[in-house]
N, C-alpha and C positions, 0 to 999 in steps of 0.2 A: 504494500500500500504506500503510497507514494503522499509525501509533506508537503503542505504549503504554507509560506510563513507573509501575514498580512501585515501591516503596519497602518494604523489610522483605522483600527480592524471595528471597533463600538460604533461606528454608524457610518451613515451614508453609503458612499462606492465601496468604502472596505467592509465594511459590513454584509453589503449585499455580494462582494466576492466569499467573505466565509458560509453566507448560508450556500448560494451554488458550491462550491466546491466540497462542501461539506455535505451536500445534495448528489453529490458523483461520487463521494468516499474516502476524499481525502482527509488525511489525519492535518491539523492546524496545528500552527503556532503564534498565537495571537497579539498584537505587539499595541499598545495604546498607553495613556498617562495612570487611565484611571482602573486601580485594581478591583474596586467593586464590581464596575461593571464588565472589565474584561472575564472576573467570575462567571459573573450573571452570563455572558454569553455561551463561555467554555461550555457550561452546565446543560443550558438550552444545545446546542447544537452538540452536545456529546449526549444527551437524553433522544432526543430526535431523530439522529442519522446513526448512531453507534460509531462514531469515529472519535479518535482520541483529541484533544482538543486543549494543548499546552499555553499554558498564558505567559507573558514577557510584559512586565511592566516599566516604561519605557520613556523617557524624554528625550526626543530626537532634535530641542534644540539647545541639550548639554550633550559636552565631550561624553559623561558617566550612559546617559544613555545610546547613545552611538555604539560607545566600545560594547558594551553590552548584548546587543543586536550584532553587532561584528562578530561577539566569541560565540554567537549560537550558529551562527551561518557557516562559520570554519566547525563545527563539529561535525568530523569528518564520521562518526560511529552512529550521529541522528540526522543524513544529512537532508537539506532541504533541496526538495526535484522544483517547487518553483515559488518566487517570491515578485509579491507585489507590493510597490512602493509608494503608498498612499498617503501616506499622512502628510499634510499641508494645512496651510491657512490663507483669510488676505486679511489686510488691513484697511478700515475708510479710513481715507483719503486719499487725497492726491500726493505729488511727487514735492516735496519739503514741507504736509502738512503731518508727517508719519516722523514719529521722531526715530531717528539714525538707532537708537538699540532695538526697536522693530523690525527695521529694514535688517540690520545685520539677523536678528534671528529668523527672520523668512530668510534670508540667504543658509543658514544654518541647516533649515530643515530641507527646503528644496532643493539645496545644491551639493553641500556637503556631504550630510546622510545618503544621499542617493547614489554618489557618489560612490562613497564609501562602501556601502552597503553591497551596490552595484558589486562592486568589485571583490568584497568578499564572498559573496555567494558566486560567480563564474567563475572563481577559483578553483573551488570545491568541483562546481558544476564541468567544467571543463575536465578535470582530472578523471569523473565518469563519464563522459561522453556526453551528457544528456543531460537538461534540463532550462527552466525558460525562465526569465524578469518581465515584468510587465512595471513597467515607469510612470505612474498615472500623472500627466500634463494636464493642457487644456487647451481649447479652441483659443484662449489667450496669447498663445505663443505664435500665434501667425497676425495680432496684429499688434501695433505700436501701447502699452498699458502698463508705463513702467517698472520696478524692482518687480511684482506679481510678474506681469506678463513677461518681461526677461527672463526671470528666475526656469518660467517655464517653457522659452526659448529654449533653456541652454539644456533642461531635459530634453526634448525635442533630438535634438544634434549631438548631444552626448551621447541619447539610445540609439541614434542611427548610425555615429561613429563604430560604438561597441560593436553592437550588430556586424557591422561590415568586417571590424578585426577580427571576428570569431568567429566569420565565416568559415561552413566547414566542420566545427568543433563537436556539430551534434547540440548546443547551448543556444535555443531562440532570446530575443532580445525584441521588445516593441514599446512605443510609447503611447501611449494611450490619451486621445485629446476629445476628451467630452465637452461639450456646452453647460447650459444649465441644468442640473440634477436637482431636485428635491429633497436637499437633506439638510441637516443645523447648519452648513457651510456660509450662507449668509447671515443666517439668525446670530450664530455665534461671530462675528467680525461686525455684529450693528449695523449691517446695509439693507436697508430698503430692498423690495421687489416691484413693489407696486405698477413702476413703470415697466416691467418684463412682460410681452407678448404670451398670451397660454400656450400657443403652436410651438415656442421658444423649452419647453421646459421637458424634460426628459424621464425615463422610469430608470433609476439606479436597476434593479434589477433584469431589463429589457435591456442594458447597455453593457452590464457583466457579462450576459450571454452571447452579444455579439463579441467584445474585447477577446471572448474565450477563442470561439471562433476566429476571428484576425490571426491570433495569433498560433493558433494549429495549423493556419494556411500559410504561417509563414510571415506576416508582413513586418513591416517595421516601426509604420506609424498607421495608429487606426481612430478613423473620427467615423463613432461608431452609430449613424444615424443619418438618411438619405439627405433631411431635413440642412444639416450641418456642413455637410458633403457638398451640396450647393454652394451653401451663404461662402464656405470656403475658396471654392471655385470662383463664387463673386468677388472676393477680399484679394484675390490672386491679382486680378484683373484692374483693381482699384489703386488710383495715385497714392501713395506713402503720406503725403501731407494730406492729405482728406480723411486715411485714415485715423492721422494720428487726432486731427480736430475730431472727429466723430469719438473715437474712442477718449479724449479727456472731458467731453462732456457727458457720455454715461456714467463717468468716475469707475471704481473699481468693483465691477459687479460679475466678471467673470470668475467661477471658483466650482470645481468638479467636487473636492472633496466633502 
C-alpha cells in the first residue's frame, strides 16, 4: 500500500486530496499547525477507509517545522510514493501595504518549504524509481499579483524545471494551478468574495480528481477546469500592462489553498 504525505492536509484542497486518496487506499501522513484537528481527521479517514493515517504537526513557516517534514520524507524504511504540497496562504493587501515579516513568511512557506520538501522527497523517490509531487500553485502565477502571485510563479517553473531534470527517473513532478476553490483560504487572510463571479468558483473535491488524473497522464502543469483553461488562454493573449492594472485592482483574491 502505497503513502501519501499532505501538507495544509485540515481543509480545503488538502483536505479534499486526503479524503480521495484515502478513498483509493492510501495510507496518509498528514502535515498541518493544528494537532486537534489533524487528530480529528486521522481518526475520520482511518475509521472510514481503513487506511493508516499518520499525523505531523507542522509549521512550514519555521526552520523547526520544515526540518521536520524533511526527516519524515528521507525515511527511507516509511517511504513516501507521493507528496502534495499544499499548504499556503495570502495576505490583504496590496504590495507595501503587507508588512515585510509577512511577505518574508509567505516567501517561507511557498518557496522554501516547497523547495525543500520538493527535494527531499525525489530523493528518496528517485533512489526507487517511482513516485510523484504535486506542487499546489494557482491560476495567480500567470498573471502580474505581487509576492502571492510571484511566490506562485516560481512554483510554476521550479515544478516544470524539476520535472524536466528527472526526466526518465520513473518520479512524476506537476504543478497544480487552480482558480477559486471554496475553502477558509479567503475567510482566513480577511478578503472579501463578494465581488467573485459564481461560474468563477470551483468544487475542491471535483478538482482533486482531475489534478489526480493530470498527473497519471503525465503533465506538468495542470489548471484543472475547462472554465480556467480559457480565461488562461485569454491572459496569454492579453498586454502585460493591462494585466497588471486589472489585476491591482481586484487586490489579492487569488488563493487555491
Amino acid at each position: 500500500m502505497t503513502t501519501a504525505l499532505i501538507t495544509g492536509s485540515t481543509a480545503g484542497i488538502g483536505a479534499a486530496f486526503a479524503r480521495r486518496l484515502a478513498a483509493q487506499g492510501h495510507n496518509l501522513v498528514l502535515v498541518a499547525r493544528d494537532t486537534k484537528r489533524l487528530g480529528e481527521q486521522a481518526t475520520e479517514l482511518h475509521d472510514r477507509h481503513g487506511i493508516e493515517a499518520e499525523v505531523l504537526a507542522a509549521d512550514l513557516s519555521t526552520e523547526e517545522g520544515i526540518a521536520a517534514v524533511e526527516r519524515r520524507l528521507d525515511d527511507r524504511t516509511h517511504p513516501v510514493d507521493l507528496l502534495v504540497n499544499n499548504a499556503g496562504f495570502g495576505n490583504k493587501g496590496r504590495y507595501l501595504e503587507v508588512s515585510m515579516a509577512d511577505e518574508l513568511t509567505m516567501l517561507k512557506v511557498h518557496i522554501e518549504a516547497v523547495l525543500r520538501l520538493t527535494s527531499a522527497a525525489t530523493a528518496s523517490m528517485r533512489s526507487r524509481g517511482r513516485g510523484g509531487v504535486i506542487n499546489v500553485a494557482s491560476v495567480a502565477a500567470f498573471v502580474p499579483r505581487g509576492t502571492y502571485g510571484a511566490s506562485k510563479a516560481w512554483v510554476v517553473q521550479f515544478t516544470q524545471g524539476a520535472a524536466r531534470d528527472l526526466g526518465g527517473s520513473g518520479v512524476r513532478l506537476m504543478a497544480l494551478c487552480p482558480g477559486f476553490v471554496r475553502t477558509e483560504f479567503h475567510e482566513r487572510a480577511g478578503m472579501g468574495t463578494d465581488n467573485i463571479p459564481s461560474w468563477m468558483w470551483l468544487d475542491a473535491d471535483k478538482l482533486v480528481a482531475s489534478a489526480l488524473d493530470d498527473l497519471a497522464r503525465g503533465k506538468t502543469v495542470s489548471i484543472p477546469d475547462p472554465r480556467y483553461k480559457a480565461l488562461m488562454g485569454l491572459v496569454k493573449l492579453t498586454p502585460r500592462g493591462l494585466l497588471g492594472g486589472v489585476s491591482s485592482r481586484t487586490g489579492r483574491k487569488y488563493g487555491p489553498q
